[in-house]
N, C-alpha and C positions, 0 to 999 in steps of 0.2 A: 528836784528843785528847779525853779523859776533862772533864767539867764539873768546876769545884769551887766549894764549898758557904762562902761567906764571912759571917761575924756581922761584924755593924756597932754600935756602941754602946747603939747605941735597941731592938736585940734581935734587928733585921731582919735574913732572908738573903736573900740573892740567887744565882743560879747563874751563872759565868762560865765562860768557856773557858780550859781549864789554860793557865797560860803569860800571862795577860792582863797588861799591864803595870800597876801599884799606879796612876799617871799616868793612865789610862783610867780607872779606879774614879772617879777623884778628878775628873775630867772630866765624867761622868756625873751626880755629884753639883752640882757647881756650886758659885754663892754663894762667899761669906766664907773656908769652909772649902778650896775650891780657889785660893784668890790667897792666901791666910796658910802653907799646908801647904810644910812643907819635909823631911819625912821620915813616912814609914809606919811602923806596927808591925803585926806580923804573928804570932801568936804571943807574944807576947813578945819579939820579935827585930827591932830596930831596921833597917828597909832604905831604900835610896836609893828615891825616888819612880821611876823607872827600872826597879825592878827586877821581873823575871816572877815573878806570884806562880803558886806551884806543886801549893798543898796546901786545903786546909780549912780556916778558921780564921777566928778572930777578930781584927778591922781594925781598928785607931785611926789617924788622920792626926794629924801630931805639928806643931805651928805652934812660933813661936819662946815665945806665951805658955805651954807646957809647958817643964820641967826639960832633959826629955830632949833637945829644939827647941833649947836653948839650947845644949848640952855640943854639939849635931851642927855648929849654925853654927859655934862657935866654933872647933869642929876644920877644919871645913872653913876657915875664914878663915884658920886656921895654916898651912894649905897653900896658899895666896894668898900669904902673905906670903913 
């Protein structure tokens, strides 16, 4: 499989292996940011920590202190209940 090319906030990229789970990125990272992360974005495109990413692009980890973090838990808790 093809590498892909991921921007990270601070500007940095890194090369992974297509298909890498977002879970692994966020592993590698550590810290704060890996025990708070409960959803990736990827493009613009909000994905479960689980998911393979496939493309090129630019990575945000989404904790519950973002908007986004917030609408993902709460969905996910609706389906809890």
């Amino acid at each position: 499989m093809p590498d892909i090319q991921i921007r990270f906030p601070d500007g940095k990229v890194k090369q992974y292996p297509q298909g890498i789970p977002a879970a692994q990125i966020l592993q590698e990272i550590g810290g704060r940011i890996q025990r708070e992360s409960i959803a990736v974005q990827l493009n613009q495109r909000l994905l479960d920590l689980s998911a393979s990413l496939l493309e090129d692009g630019d990575i945000q980890f989404i904790t519950f202190d973002d908007q986004a973090g917030k609408q993902v838990f709460w969905h996910s808790s609706a389906h809890v209940m």
